[in-house]
C-alpha positions in Angstrom: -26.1 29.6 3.2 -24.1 26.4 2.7 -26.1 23.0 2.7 -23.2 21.4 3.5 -22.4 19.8 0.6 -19.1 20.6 -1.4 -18.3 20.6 -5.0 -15.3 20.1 -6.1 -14.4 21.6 -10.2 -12.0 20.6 -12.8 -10.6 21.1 -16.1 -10.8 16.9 -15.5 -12.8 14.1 -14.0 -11.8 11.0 -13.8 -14.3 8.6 -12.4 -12.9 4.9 -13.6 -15.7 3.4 -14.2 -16.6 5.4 -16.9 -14.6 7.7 -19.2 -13.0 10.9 -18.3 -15.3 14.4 -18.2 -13.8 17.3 -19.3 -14.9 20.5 -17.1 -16.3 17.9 -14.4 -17.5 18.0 -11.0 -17.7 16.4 -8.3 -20.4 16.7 -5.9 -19.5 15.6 -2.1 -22.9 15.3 0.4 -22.2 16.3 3.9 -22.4 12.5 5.1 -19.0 12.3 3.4 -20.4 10.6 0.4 -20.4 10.9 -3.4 -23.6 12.6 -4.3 -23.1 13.4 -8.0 -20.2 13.3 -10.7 -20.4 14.7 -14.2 -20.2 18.0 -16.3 -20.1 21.5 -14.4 -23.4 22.3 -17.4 -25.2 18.8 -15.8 -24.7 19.4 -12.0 -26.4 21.4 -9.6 -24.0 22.9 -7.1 -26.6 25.5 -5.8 -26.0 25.9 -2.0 -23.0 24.1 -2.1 -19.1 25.3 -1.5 -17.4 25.3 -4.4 -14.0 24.5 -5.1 -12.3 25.6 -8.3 -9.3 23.0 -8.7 -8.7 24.8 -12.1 -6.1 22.6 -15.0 -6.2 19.6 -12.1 -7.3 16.3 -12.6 -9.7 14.9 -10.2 -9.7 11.2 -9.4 -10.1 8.5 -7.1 -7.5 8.2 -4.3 -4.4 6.7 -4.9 -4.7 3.2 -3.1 -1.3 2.1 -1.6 -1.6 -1.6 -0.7 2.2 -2.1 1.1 4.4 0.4 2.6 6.1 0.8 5.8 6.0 4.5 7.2 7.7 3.5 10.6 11.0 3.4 8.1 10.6 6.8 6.9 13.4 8.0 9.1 15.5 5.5 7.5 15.4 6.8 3.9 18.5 7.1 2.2 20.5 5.4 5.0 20.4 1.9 4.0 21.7 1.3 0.3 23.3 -0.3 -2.4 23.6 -3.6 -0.6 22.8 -6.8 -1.1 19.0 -8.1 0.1 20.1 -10.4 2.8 22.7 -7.2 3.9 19.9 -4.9 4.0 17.4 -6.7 6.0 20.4 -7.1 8.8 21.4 -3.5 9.0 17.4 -2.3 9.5 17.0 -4.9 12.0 20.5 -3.4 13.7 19.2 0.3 13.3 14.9 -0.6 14.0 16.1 -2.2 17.1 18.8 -0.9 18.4 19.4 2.5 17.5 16.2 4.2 16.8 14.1 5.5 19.8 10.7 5.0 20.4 9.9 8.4 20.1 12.1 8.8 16.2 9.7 5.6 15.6 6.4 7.4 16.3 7.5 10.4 14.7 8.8 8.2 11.7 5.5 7.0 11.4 4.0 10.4 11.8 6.1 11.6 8.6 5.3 8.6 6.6 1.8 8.9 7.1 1.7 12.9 6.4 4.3 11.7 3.1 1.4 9.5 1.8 -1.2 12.1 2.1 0.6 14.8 0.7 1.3 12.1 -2.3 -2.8 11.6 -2.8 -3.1 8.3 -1.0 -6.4 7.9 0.8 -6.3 3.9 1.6 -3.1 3.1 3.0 -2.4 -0.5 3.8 1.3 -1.4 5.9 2.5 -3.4 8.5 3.4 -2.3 11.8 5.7 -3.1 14.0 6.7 0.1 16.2 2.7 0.3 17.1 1.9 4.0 16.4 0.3 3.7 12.6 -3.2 2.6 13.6 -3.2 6.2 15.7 -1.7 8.2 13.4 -4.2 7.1 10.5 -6.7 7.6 12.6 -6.3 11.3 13.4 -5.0 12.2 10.8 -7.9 10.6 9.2 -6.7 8.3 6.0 -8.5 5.5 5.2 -6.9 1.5 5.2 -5.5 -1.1 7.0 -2.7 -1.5 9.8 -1.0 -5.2 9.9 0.7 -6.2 13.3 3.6 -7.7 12.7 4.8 -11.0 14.0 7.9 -12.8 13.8 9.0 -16.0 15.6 11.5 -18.2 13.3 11.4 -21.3 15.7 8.8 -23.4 16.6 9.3 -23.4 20.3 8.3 -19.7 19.9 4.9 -20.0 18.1 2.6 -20.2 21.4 4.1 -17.4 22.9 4.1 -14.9 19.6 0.1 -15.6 19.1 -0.1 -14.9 23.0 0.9 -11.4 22.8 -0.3 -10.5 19.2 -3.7 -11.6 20.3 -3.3 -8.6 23.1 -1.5 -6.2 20.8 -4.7 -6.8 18.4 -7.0 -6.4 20.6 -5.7 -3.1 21.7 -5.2 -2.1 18.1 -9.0 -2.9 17.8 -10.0 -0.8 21.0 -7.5 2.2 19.8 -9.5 2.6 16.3 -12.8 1.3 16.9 -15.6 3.1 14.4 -12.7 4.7 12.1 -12.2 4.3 9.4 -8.2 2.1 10.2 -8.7 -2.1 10.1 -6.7 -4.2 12.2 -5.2 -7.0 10.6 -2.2 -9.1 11.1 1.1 -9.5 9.4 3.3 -12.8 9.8 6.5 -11.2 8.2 8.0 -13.5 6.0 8.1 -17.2 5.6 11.9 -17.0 6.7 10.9 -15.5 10.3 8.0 -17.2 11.0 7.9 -21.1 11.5 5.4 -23.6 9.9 3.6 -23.6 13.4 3.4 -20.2 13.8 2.3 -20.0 10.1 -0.5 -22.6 10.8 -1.3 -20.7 14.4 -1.7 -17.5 12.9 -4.2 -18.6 9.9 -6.4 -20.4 12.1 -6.5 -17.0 14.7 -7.0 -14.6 11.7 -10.1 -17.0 10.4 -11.6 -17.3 13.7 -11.5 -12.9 14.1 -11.9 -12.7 10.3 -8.7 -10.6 10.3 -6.9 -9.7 7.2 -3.7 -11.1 6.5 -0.5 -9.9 5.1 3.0 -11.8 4.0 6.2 -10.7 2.4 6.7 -13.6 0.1 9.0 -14.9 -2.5 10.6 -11.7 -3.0 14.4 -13.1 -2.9 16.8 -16.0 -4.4 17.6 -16.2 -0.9 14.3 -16.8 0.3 13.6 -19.5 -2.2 17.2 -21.4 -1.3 15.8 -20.8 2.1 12.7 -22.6 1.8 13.3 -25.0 -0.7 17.2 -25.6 -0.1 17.4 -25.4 3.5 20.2 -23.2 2.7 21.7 -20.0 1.9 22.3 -16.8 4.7 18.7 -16.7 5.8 19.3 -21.0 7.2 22.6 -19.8 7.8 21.7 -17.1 10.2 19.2 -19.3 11.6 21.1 -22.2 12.4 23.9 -19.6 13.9 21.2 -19.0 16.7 20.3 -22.3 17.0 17.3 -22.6 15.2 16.8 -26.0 13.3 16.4 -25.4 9.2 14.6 -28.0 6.9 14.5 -28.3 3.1 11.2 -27.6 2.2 11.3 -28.6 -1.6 9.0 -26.7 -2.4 8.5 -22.8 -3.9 7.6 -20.3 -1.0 4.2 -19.9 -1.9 3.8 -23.3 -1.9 4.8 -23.7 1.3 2.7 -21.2 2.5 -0.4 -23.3 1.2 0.6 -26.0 3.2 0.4 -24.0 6.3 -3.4 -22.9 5.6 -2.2 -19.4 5.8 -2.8 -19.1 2.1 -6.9 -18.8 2.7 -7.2 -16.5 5.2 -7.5 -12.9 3.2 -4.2 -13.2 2.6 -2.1 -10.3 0.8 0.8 -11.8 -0.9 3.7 -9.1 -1.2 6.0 -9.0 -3.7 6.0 -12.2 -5.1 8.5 -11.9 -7.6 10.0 -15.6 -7.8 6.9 -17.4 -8.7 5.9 -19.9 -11.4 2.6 -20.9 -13.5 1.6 -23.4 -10.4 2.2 -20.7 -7.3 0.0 -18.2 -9.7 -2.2 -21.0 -10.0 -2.3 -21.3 -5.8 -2.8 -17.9 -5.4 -5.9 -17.4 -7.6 -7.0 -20.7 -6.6 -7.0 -19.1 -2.5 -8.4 -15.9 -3.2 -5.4 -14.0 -2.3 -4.3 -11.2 -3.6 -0.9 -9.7 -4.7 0.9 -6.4 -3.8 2.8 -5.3 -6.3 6.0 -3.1 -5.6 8.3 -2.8 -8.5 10.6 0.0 -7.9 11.3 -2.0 -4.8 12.0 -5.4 -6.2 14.2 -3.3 -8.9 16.4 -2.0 -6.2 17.1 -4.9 -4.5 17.7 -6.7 -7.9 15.3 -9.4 -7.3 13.7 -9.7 -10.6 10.3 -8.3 -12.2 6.8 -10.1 -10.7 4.7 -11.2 -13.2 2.2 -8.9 -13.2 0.6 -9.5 -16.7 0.2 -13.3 -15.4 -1.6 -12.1 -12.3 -4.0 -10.1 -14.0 -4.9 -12.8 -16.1 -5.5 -15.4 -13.9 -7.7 -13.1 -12.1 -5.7 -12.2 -8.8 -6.0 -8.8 -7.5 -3.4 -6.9 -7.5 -2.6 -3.5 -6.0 0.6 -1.3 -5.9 2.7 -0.8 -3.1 5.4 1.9 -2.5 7.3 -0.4 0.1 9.3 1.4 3.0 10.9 4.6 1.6 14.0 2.3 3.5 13.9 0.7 0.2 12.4 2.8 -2.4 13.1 6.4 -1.3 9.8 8.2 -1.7 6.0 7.5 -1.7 4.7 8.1 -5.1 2.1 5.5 -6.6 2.1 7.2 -9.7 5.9 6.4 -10.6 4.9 2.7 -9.3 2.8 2.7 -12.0 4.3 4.1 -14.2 7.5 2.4 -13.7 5.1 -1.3 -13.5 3.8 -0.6 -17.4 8.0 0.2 -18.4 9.0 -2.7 -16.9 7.2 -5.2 -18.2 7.0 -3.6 -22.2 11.4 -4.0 -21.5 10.8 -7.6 -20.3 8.4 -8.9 -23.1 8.9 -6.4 -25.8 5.4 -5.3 -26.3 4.7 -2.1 -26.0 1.0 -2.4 -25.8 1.3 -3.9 -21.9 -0.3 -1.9 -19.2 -2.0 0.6 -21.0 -2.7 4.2 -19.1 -6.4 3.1 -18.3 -5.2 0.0 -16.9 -2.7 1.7 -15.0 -5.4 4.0 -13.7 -7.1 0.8 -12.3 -4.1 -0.7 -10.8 -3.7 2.5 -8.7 -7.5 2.8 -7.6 -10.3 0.5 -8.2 -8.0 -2.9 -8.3 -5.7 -1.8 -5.3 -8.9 -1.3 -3.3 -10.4 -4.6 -4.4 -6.8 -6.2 -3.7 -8.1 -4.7 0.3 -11.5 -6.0 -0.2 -13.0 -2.3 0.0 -13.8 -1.9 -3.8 -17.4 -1.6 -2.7 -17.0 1.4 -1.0 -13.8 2.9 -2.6 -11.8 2.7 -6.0 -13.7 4.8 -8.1 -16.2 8.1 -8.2 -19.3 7.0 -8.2 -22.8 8.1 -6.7 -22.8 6.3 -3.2 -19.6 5.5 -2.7 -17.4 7.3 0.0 -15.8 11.1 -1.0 -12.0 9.2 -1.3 -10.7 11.6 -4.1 -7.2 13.3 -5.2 -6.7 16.4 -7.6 -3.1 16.4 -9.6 -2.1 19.8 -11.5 -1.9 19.2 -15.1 -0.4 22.6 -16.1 3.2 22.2 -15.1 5.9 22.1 -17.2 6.6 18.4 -17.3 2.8 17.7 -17.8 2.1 20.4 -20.4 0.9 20.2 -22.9 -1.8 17.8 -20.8 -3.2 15.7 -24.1 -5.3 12.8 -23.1 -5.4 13.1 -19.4 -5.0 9.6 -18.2 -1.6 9.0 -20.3 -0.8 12.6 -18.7 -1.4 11.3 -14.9 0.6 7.9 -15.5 3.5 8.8 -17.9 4.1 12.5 -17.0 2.7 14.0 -13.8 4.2 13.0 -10.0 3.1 12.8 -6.6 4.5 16.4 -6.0 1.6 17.5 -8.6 -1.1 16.7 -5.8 -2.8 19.6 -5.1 -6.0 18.1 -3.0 -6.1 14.9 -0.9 -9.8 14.2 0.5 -11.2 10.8 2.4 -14.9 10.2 3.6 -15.6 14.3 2.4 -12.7 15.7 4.7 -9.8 17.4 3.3 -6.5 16.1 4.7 -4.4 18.8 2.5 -4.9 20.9 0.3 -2.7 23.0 -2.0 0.7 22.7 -0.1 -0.9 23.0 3.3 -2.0 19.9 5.7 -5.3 20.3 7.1 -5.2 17.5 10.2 -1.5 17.5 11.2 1.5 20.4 12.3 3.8 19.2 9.3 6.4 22.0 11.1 6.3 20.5 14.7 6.3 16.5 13.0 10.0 17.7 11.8 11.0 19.2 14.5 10.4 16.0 16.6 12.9 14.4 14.5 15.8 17.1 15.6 18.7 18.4 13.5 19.5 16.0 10.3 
């Protein structure tokens, strides 16, 4: 008779915290906790279920700190232009062509593409309102951002009148899942200063989590230091008064307090030795997203100068609007590439430390490193296994290289949060994958 527990077995285990276990288990309690890692010789799976996961390597799940699944319809529909371009023509087709029906079963799709990918802690921003639902019965783990947007002043009362009632809905919806509500003010060139200063003093008071695109563009920074470029353009066109900052984006984002408030700092690609120096100073954190920021041109973040100054920092996917596909693995892999082209050292971003960037430091970027991040005794059952015997992964040789410079999101065989299994070997265990395309219609 089964006690309940499971035990998951694999030619690897890779807990993080320690180094990798060859022939390793994983012992799951039926609270949905981690109740044992190490050899298959050490553990006792007696009375458990056991699940051979064969040439796989099991690991924490992937932690993806920024993406946007209410875009997944839009994939492949939007490229090859310039930023400023781009942000106009999703705005055209978010509001004004897609349905709120495509929206929900966008989000739907972008949620199952995450878990099929091993991501267990999702993090986004929302703005169609059906990701904090969707997460929660489909049952991933992370954090769903409102998004908020008011460019003028006139209109910062008003936005934090109806966030405050979106939020507390949100709240209601998910209350004792495992989704947390936070709030995303979108970008420092659609929200005012007021709104900016409005926002951080409502997400301190609730002790809501905080998320900001910022300094992700040349036209941004014109923007906010400049007063110019075809963001103040734009503005001005509908009225809206624009005024030289001077100052870097992230420094005007200090000024408005918002800065302090858990803040996750996305992108942040045009930044100097000072704005790093703000950010660590805060206790922000940073989402990276470098295919992203690669596509759009905008530059390469200084991630080695994050790291070093102490900032968590996570990896983001970003919409697939702008990236294509969901696969925190290539993030990584393609983060370490980028930076050994731009400095010329091939020693930057090692395998293990890409391993952390995808687990341990995403989930401390959240503030859930406590509970998630790594397998250890105690913490929750938030694990992934990725085949290690296909063709572009074989021969396997050190494991970790082989997760982060060979194998792919399509090599995830097992994605489990909190002990549940959300999919497993090419089949989704708490969504109809068939009906969720078949709401979107004919291609």
């Amino acid at each position: 008779m089964s006690s309940g527990r499971t035990a998951y077995r694999a030619r690897w285990v890779i807990p993080v915290t320690s180094q990798p276990i060859e022939n390793g288990v994983v012992c799951v309690a039926q609270d949905g906790l981690i109740e044992a890692v190490g050899s298959a010789s050490e553990i006792d799976t007696s009375g458990a279920r056991v699940v051979d996961l064969r040439e796989s390597a099991i690991m924490p799940g992937l932690v993806n700190v920024h993406a946007h699944p209410e875009l997944t319809v839009l994939r492949g529909t939007i490229e090859d232009l310039p930023f400023t371009d781009w942000i106009s023509r999703l705005t055209e087709q978010k509001y004004e062509v897609l349905t709120p029906d495509v929206l929900r079963a966008s989000t739907w799709l972008g949620v199952a593409e995450a878990i099929a990918a091993g991501v267990t802690c999702l993090a986004a921003p929302d703005d169609a309102g059906h990701l904090a639902l969707a997460m929660k019965e489909t049952g991933l783990r992370g954090r769903v951002y409102r998004e908020v947007f008011g460019p003028a002043p006139d209109q910062a009362s008003a936005a934090l009148a109806e966030l405050t009632g979106e939020v507390d809905a949100m709240r209601a919806d998910v209350d004792g899942s495992r989704v947390e509500i936070g709030i995303s003010p979108h970008a420092p060139f659609t929200v005012s200063a007021d709104l900016f200063s409005d926002l951080s003093a409502y997400a301190m008071a609730e002790a809501l989590p905080v998320c900001i695109h910022v300094a992700e563009s040349a036209a941004e920074e014109l923007y906010i230091r400049d007063g110019a470029g075809p963001f103040a353009e734009r503005l001005r066109s509908r009225g809206i008064d624009v005024v030289a900052q001077g100052v870097s984006p992230v420094a005007w984002l200090a000024k408005t307090g918002i800065l302090g408030a858990r803040a996750l700092l996305v992108h942040c690609v045009r930044v100097d030795r000072d704005d790093i120096a703000r950010v660590a100073d805060s206790g922000a954190s940073v989402a990276h997203c470098p295919v992203s920021n690669a596509r759009f041109a905008h530059g390469v973040a200084p991630l080695p100068a994050f790291i070093e100054a102490g900032i968590p920092v996570g990896l983001g996917s970003d919409s697939v609007a702008s990236n294509n596909r969901v696969d925190i693995l290539e993030e990584a892999r393609f983060a370490s590439l980028m930076q050994r082209a731009l400095h010329h050292d091939p020693t930057l971003l090692s395998p293990s430390e890409l391993l952390q960037l995808a687990t341990l430091e995403g989930a401390r970027a959240l503030g859930l490193s406590e509970w998630v991040g790594s397998l250890e005794p105690g913490k929750q059952a938030d694990l992934t296994a990725i085949r290690l015997d296909v063709t572009h992964s074989t021969p396997p040789g050190e494991p970790v290289t082989a997760l982060f410079h060979s194998a792919q999101s399509s090599d995830v065989i097992l994605t489990v949060v909190a002990g549940r299994e959300l999919y497993r070997e090419g089949e989704f265990r708490t969504l109809d994958w068939s009906a969720l395309v078949k709401e979107l219609g004919p291609a």
